[in-house]
C-alpha angles and dihedrals in degrees: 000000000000122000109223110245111276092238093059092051092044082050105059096035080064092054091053091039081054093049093057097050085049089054088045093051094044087050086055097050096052084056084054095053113263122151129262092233088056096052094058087050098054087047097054105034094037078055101044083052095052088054087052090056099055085042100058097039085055094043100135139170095197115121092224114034084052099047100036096005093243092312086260102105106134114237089248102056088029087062094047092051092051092051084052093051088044098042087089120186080252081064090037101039115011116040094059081058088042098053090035087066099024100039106191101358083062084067095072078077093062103032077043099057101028094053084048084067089067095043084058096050106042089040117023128020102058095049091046092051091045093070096038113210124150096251150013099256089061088048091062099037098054092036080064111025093236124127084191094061096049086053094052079043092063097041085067109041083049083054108050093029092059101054092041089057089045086062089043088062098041078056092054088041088057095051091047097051095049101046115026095032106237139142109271095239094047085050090057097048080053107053096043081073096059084054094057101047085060101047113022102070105045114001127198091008099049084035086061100052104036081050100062092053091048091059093055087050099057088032091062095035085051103049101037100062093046088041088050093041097048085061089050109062101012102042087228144087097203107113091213100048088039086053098048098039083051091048090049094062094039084055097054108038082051087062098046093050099055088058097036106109098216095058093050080055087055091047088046094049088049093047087053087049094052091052093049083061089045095055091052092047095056092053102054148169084022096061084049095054086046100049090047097055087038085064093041086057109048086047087054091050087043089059096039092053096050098243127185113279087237088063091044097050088044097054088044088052096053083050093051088051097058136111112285093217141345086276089051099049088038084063091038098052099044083057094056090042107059088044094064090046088044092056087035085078127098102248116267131222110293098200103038110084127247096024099110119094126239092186100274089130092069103047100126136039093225102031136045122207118238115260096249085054082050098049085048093054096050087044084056080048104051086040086056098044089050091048095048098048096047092055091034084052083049086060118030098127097213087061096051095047094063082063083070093064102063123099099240132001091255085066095054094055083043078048096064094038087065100037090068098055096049087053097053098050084076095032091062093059105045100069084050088047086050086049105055088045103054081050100047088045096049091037098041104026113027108094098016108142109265089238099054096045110148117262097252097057096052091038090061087050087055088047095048134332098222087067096055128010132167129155123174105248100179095036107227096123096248125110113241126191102248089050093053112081123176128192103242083224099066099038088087086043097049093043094109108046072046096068101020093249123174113276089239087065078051098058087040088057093046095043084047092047090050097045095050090053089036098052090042090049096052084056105055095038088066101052090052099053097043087048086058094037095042117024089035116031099029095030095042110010114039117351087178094062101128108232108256091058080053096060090050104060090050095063094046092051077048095060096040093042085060102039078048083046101045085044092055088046102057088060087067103220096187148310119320092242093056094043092052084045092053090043082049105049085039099060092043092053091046105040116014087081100045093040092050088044095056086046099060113359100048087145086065109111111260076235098063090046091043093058083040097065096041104046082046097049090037094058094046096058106038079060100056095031079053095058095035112120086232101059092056091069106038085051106022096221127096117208113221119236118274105234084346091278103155118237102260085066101059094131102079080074103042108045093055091045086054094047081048099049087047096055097041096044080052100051097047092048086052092040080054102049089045091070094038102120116229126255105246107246124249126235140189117232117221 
């Protein structure tokens, strides 16, 4: 094994080295006096600039050095900038928010996306670095000799890329709007330029370096505050004694709520709630047309008697808001619906696996499923999670790509060894993170008087009430659990106005979070765009471009394929955690086939792969295009769920069907040519 150069080593210690003496100024500067906002002003932009600044020493025109960064990149750094690449804002954000309201199901994110690591490692990347190549379209095209199944190819890596970047934004576009205070749109708009000051200049080669640093940064803004907190409230840094001392008071205030008589009032008052939304369900579309002129109504006596504009625009508003048809308000309702039936239940054991609900409760309108069916069912669910995020790990294209940029084959696998280890590093310490929130929420903050909440709580309510939303059901001024709800997205973000941090650890949180979404979306930025740039415009369009004609309209596509994504973004087409699911489930029924395939069975027909990857990527997305919100209402119809399995994890149908579709394509195009009769052979006479 390679040792890295001693220079980049030295380098990068001093980064770190750096990093320490500007927490310690910043420190310096809270005691003086300066303002928390600031502060997270001087950590993200002081960051984003030191990315700039990377990215423009390592600006390059070279082919090679932008697609595969000169093919040099030592297995170390290489892994740390592909744990960079991999710690997502869905790692970074979203999955502490995910395990604090799912407790261990929330672990099949973590299991799903670790194991695909090996899978990497013992079936793909050596084989894609042996035959070199600058993306995984070309891998496939020339594994098989086929120019139809690199397009296809393309199509899919432009698929799954794309909504993964979109979550990657949204990402961008939280951080933004919690900490620096803007609008979420315009959050997103500003941190597309902190994308683009790390890929457009000099591509795979800038994307590596700033990526590494932007792993020690998250690293460090990861580790530090649970690290802070732990101490905190458990008076220890082991990880083993902090998480069961955490279980342990999860454990007991669970308990206490299932028998505590206010909160069954709270469970009684949802369930009411929820039948309230049932009974207008089952009357449409008459309760629809009433509720509608009701509206209409109360807008016209506003007006008549000369109401105040506020009240009018409200109550337009609330129209405006409405259902757009019966279709429209069914969907809307069931959703309601099953929310207030989901927060209607005792809580469950956070820590024993199977015992959160995924709404299976609440499949039918007339009959409700027992609790052990519905165990089962979560325990189908969190089997076919696992499954689709391993397979889809296995292909995410942006991933393989950074296996290219390794010297030998020897140093990719070294690559995802390493990889691995860097990652958990952070893994290890979010389910201990999740844990020392939930107790501290259901210890500290359920049954706090409603007038005395903590700032924080009521601030995020102010900011958006998705990400924090309590009302007093029962009406005796206390908050009770059940009435409590927190986006999973913002409980990383609010951790320290949680636990009353320093607003240092705040910046740091913010810097780190930037720095996750940042270094995923650069990325995948830049996959998409050499996929464009390389497997459509040189392999299809013009072969004879020059190279340096090649490396512009990369970065071109680069810059289009962001502002596309940022747009798509602003319209806020779901949370992080469900849009990484759908990118996830959609690369492993597109590629997985095809990439095993080209692994081990070369010899298989382009045909056979081709109908592979579109009957597996069909089928995925008719099923989640089938279960969108969205879909309901354009074709007023709303599938059921095959075997129950919930949408994000589509793949567990579409990569068999395209294994399937492979292997029986194959065997009728052989059983064809079997009965093709010979041409009889020529020969000169003499």
């Amino acid at each position: 094994m390679r040792h890295p150069p001693a220079a980049l080593v030295r380098n990068y210690l001093l980064l770190v080295l750096g990093l320490l003496i500007f927490l310690a100024s910043t420190a310096w500067l809270e005691n003086q006096g300066i303002s928390a906002a600031w502060l997270g002003y001087l950590f993200l932009f002081a960051t984003i600039a030191l990315y700039a600044i990377i990215g423009l020493f390592c600006r390059t025109s070279q082919i090679d050095e932008y697609y595969v960064a000169g093919r040099r990149i030592p297995a170390v750094f290489n892994g740390m900038a592909t744990a960079a690449d991999w710690i997502s804002a869905a790692s970074f954000i979203g999955l502490v928010g995910t395990l604090y309201v799912t407790g261990y199901d929330g672990l099949a994110y973590v299991l799903g996306w670790t194991g695909g690591y090996v899978l990497v490692a013992l079936l793909i990347a050596p084989y894609l670095r042996e035959l070199g190549g600058f993306t995984v379209p070309e891998f496939l095209g020339r594994r098989f000799a086929s120019r139809t199944v690199r397009f296809a190819a393309v199509l899919a890596v432009l698929l799954c890329s794309f909504i993964y970047l979109v979550a990657q934004i949204q990402g961008i576009g939280l951080i933004t709007q919690r900490f620096v205070g803007v609008e979420f749109t315009v959050g997103v708009f500003l941190g597309l330029a902190g994308v683009l000051v790390c890929s457009f200049l000099g591509g795979m080669r800038a994307i590596t370096w700033t990526q590494v640093a932007q792993y020690l940064i998250l690293l460090i803004a990861f580790v530090l505050p649970t690290a802070w907190v732990a101490w905190q409230q458990t008076a220890s840094l082991s990880p083993l004694t902090v998480l069961q001392r955490s279980l342990a008071t999860i454990a007991t205030q669970e308990s206490r709520l299932r028998d505590d008589p206010a909160e069954q009032q709270v469970q009684q008052a949802l369930r009411k709630q929820a039948a309230n939304y049932q009974a207008k369900i089952d009357q449409l579309p008459v309760s629809y047309n009433l509720e509608k002129q009701a509206l209409e109504m109360q807008i016209m006596h506003l007006r008549q008697d000369h109401a105040s504009l506020r009240e009018i625009k409200a109550a337009e508003k609330q129209l405006s808001q409405f259902p757009v048809s019966p279709e429209e308000a069914n969907r809307r309702w069931q959703e309601a619906r099953d929310q207030y039936l989901k927060r209607a239940e005792p809580p469950g054991d956070y820590a024993q696996p199977y015992t959160h609900s995924s709404n299976l409760a609440q499949a039918s309108t007339q009959h409700y499923v027992s609790a052990e069916a519905a165990r089962q069912q979560n325990r189908l669910n969190f089997i076919a999670l696992l499954f689709c995020l391993m397979l889809g790990t296995a292909s995410m294209p942006h991933i393989l790509t950074r296996y290219l940029t390794t010297p030998t084959v020897a140093s990719a696998r070294q690559s995802v060894a390493w990889t691995l280890f860097f990652i958990l590093l952070l893994y290890l310490a979010t389910p201990i993170l999740a844990a020392l929130v939930k107790a501290a929420v259901m210890t500290d903050l359920v049954g706090s008087s409603l007038k005395a909440l903590p700032t924080w709580l009521t601030s995020l309510k102010k900011l958006d009430v998705n990400f924090a939303h309590f009302t007093d059901w029962n009406h005796d001024g206390i908050l009770q659990y059940a009435e409590l709800s927190l986006h999973p997205d913002i409980v990383m973000l609010a951790l320290p106005s949680m636990f009353g941090l320093p607003s240092v650890i705040a910046g740091l949180i913010a810097a780190g979070a930037l720095a996750a979404a940042l270094s995923t979306a650069d990325g995948l930025l830049l996959t998409l765009a050499n996929t464009m740039s390389h497997d459509v415009y040189f392999a299809r369009l013009h072969p004879q471009a020059s190279t340096q004609r090649r490396v512009t309209i990369a970065k071109i596509t680069l810059l289009v394929v962001a502002l596309l994504a940022a747009y798509v973004t602003s319209l806020k087409p779901g949370n992080i955690l469900s849009v990484v699911g759908a990118a996830f489930s959609l690369a492993a029924s597109s590629l997985f086939p095809a990439l095993i395939m080209a692994v081990f069975f070369p010899h298989y027909s382009p045909r056979s792969i081709f109908w592979g990857m579109l009957t597996g990527t069909a089928l995925c997305l008719f099923y989640m295009f089938a279960h969108y919100p969205l879909s309901a209402n354009l074709l007023g119809w709303q599938m059921g769920k095959w075997a129950g399995i919930e949408p994000v994890a589509a793949a567990v149908f579409g990569v068999p069907a395209g294994f399937i579709t492979i292997a029986c394509v194959e065997v009728f195009y052989r059983f064809k040519r079997s009965f093709k009769p010979k041409k009889a052979s020529s020969r000169t006479a003499k």
